[in-house]
C-alpha positions as CSV (number, residue, x, y, z in Angstrom):
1,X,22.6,101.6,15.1
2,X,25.4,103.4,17.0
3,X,26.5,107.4,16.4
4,X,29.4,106.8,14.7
5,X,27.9,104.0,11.7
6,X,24.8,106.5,11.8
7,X,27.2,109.6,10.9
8,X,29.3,107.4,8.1
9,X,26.1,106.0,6.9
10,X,24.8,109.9,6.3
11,X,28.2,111.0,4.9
12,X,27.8,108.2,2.7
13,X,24.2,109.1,1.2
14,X,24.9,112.9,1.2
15,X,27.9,113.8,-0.3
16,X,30.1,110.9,-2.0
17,X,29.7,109.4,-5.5
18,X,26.4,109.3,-7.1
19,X,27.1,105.5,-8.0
20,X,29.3,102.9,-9.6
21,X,28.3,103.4,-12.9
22,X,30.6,107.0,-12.4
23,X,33.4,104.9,-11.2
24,X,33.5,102.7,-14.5
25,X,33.6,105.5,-16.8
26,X,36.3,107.4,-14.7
27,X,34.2,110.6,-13.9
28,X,33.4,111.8,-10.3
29,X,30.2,113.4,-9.6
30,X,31.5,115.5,-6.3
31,X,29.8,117.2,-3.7
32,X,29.6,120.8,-1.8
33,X,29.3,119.7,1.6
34,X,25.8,121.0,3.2
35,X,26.4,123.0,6.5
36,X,23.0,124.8,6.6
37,X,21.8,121.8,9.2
38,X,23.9,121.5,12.3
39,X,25.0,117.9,12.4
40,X,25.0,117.9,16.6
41,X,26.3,115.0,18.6
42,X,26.8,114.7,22.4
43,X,30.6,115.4,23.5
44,X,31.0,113.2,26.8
45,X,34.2,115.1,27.9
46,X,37.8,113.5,27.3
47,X,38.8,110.3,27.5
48,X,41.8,108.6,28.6
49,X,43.6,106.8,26.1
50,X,46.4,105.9,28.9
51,X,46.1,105.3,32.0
52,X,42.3,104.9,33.1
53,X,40.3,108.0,35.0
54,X,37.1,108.2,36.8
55,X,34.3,108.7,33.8
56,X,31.9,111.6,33.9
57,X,28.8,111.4,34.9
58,X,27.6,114.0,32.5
59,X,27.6,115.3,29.2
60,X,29.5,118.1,28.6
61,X,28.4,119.8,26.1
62,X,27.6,119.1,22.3
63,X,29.5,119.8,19.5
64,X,28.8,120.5,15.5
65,X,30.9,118.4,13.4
66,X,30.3,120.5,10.4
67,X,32.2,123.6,12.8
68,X,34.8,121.5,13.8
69,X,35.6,120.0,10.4
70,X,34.7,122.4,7.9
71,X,36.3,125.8,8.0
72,X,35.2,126.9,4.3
73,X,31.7,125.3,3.9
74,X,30.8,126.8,0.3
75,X,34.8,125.2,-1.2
76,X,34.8,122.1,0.9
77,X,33.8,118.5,-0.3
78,X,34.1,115.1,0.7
79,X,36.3,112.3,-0.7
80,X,36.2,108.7,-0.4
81,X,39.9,107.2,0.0
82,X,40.3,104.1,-2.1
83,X,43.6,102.1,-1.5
84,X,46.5,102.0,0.8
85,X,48.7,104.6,-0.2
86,X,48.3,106.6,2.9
87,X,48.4,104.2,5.4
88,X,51.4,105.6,7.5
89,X,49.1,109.5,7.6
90,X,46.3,107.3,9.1
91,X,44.4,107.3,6.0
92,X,42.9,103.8,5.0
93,X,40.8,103.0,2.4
94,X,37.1,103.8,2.8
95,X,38.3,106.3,5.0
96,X,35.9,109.9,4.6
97,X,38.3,112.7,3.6
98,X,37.3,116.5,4.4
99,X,39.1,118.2,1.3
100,X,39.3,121.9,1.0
101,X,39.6,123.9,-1.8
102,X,40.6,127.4,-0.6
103,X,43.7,126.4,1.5
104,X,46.7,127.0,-0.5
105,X,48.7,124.0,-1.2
106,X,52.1,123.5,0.9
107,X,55.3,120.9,1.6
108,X,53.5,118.2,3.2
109,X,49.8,118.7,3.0
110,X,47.9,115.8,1.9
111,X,46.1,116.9,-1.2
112,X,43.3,115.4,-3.5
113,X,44.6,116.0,-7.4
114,X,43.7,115.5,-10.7
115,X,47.0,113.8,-12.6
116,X,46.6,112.7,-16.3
117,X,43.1,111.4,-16.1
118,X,43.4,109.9,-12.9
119,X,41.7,110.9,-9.6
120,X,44.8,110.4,-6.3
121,X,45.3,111.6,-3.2
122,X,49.1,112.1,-1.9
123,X,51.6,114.0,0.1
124,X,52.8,117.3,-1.9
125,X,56.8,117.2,-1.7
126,X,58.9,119.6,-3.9
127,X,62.9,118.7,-4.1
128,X,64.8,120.7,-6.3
129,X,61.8,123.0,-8.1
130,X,59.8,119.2,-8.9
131,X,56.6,118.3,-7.5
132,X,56.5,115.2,-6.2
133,X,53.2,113.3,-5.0
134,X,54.2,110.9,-2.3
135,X,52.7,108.4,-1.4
136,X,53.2,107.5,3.0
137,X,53.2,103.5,2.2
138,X,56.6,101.6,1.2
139,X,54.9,99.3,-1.1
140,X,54.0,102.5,-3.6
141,X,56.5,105.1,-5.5
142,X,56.6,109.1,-5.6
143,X,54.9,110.3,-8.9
144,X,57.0,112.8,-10.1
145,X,54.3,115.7,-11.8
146,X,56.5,117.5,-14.9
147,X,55.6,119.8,-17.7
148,X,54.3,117.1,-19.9
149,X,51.6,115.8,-17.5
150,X,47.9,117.5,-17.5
151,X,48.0,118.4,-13.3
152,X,45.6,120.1,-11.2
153,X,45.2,120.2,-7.2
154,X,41.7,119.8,-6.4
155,X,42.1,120.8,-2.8
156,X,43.9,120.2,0.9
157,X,42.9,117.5,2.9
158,X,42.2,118.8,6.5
159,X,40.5,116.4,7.9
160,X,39.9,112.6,7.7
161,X,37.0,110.2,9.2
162,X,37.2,106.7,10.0
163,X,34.6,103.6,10.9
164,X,36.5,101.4,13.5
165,X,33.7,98.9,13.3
166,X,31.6,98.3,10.3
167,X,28.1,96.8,11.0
């Protein structure tokens, strides 16, 4: 099994939905993300996404996913994203989202929220003293959030992980 399906595969088991069975009733059984175990994985140096480079020989160094992604372990959590609303942020569905609860919410971040009984993730745009949630895909329309709806920002995302090849 390779790194990155082994890392997915644990996100997966550790932190995401306790099963289907919460998904039919509409409740979400979330998370605190874990940091007290380093997650380490070997960091082979840069590569060249351009024009090709002599590889290393070496590995560089190692580096903690959990201190690269997580800046406030005890408020952080982990999302599953489920649709294609985000496509044109680089979030797909099934992507693992890294959503944190103590950043405070502004033009543009991409923010997991609670909107009349109804789990979404979308961009936060305000026009005019509204809040819109926006989606970044044409096929989908901005959700305008007013007085009347029951609304609640759950927390920023900051940081989103994606399997390239499932197995």
């Amino acid at each position: 099994m390779n790194v990155s399906q082994s890392l997915y595969d644990f996100l997966l088991r550790s932190f995401v939905l306790e099963g289907e069975e919460d998904m039919k009733t509409n409740t979400i059984k979330v998370h605190p993300i874990d940091v007290a175990q380093e997650l380490l994985l070997p960091c082979m140096g840069k590569v060249n996404a351009g024009f090709t480079s002599p590889a290393r020989d070496y590995i560089a160094e190692t580096v903690d996913l959990n201190k690269l992604l997580i800046r406030h372990p005890s408020s952080s959590f982990v999302w599953i994203a489920d649709g294609e609303c985000l496509n044109g942020s680089g979030i797909t569905d099934k992507d693992i989202l890294i959503v944190d609860r103590l950043i405070e919410p502004k033009e543009g971040d991409i923010a997991v929220c609670y909107l009349d009984g109804e789990w979404t993730v979308k961009k936060l745009h305000v026009e005019n003293d509204t809040l819109f949630l926006m989606p970044d895909n044409d096929e989908f329309t901005p959700i305008k959030v007013t007085e009347e709806n029951s609304f609640l920002i759950f927390g920023i995302v900051t940081s989103s992980i994606k399997t390239h090849r499932r197995v």
